[in-house]
C-alpha positions as CSV (number, residue, x, y, z in Angstrom):
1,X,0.0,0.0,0.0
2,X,1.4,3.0,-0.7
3,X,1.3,6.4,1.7
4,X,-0.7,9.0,1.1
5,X,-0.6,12.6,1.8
6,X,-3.2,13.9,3.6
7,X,-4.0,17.4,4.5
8,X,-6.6,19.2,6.2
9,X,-7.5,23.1,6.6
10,X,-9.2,24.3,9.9
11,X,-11.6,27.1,9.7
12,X,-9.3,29.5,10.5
13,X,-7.0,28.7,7.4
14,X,-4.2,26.8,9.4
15,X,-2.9,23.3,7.5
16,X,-2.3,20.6,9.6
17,X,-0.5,17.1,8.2
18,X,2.3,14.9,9.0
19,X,5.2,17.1,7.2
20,X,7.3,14.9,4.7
21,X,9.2,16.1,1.4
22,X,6.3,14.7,-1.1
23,X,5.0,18.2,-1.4
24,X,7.1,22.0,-0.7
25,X,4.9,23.2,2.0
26,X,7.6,26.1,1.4
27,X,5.1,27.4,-1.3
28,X,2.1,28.0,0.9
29,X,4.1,30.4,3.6
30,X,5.9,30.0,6.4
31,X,5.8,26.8,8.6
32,X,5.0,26.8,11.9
33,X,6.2,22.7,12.8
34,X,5.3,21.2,16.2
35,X,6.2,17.6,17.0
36,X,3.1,15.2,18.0
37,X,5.0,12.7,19.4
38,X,8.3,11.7,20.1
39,X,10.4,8.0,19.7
40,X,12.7,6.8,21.7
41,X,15.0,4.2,23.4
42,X,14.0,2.8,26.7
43,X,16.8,0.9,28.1
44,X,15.0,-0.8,30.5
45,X,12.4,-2.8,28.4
46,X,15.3,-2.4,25.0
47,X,11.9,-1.2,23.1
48,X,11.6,2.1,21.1
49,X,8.6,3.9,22.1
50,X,6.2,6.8,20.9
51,X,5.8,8.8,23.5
52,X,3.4,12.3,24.1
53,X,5.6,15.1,23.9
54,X,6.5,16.3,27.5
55,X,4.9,13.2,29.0
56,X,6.0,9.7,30.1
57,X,2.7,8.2,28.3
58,X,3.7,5.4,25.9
59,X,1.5,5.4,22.6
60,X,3.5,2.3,21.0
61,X,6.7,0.0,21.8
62,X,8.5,-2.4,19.1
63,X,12.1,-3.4,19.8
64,X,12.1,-2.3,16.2
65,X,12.4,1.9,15.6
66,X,10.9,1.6,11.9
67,X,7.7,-0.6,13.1
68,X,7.2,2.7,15.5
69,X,7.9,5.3,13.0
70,X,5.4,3.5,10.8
71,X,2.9,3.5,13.7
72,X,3.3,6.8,14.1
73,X,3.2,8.0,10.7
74,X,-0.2,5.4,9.6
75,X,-2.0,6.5,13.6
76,X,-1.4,10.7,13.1
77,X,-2.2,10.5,9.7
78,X,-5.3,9.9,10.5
79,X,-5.6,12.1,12.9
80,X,-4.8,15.2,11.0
């Protein structure tokens, strides 16, 4: 299955979607990026995990970074 792009506009005009270099979001202004979640090593379990930014609250653990990068990427997508 391929990835696909998604976008959305809130009523105010903001864009919201998972940034990647598919499209030059460069050409609609300038970017305003916040992280949604954050992956990293946990040495006590050796997992990666997705993480809430400025939390402790685990989303998603794989001893494998790419399976949580993919989690990440398939679970905000849809929430954009």
């Amino acid at each position: 299955m391929d990835a696909v792009a998604v976008m959305t506009f809130r009523p105010d005009g903001t864009a919201c979607c998972l940034y990647h270099e598919e499209i030059d979001l460069h050409t609609l202004g300038a970017l305003k990026c916040e992280r949604v979640s954050w992956i990293e090593f946990d040495a006590d379990t050796q997992q990666w995990q997705v993480l809430l930014p400025d939390s402790d609250i685990v989303l998603f653990r794989s001893r494998r970074r790419q399976r949580c990068l993919d989690w990440e990427r398939a679970h905000f997508a849809l929430a954009v």
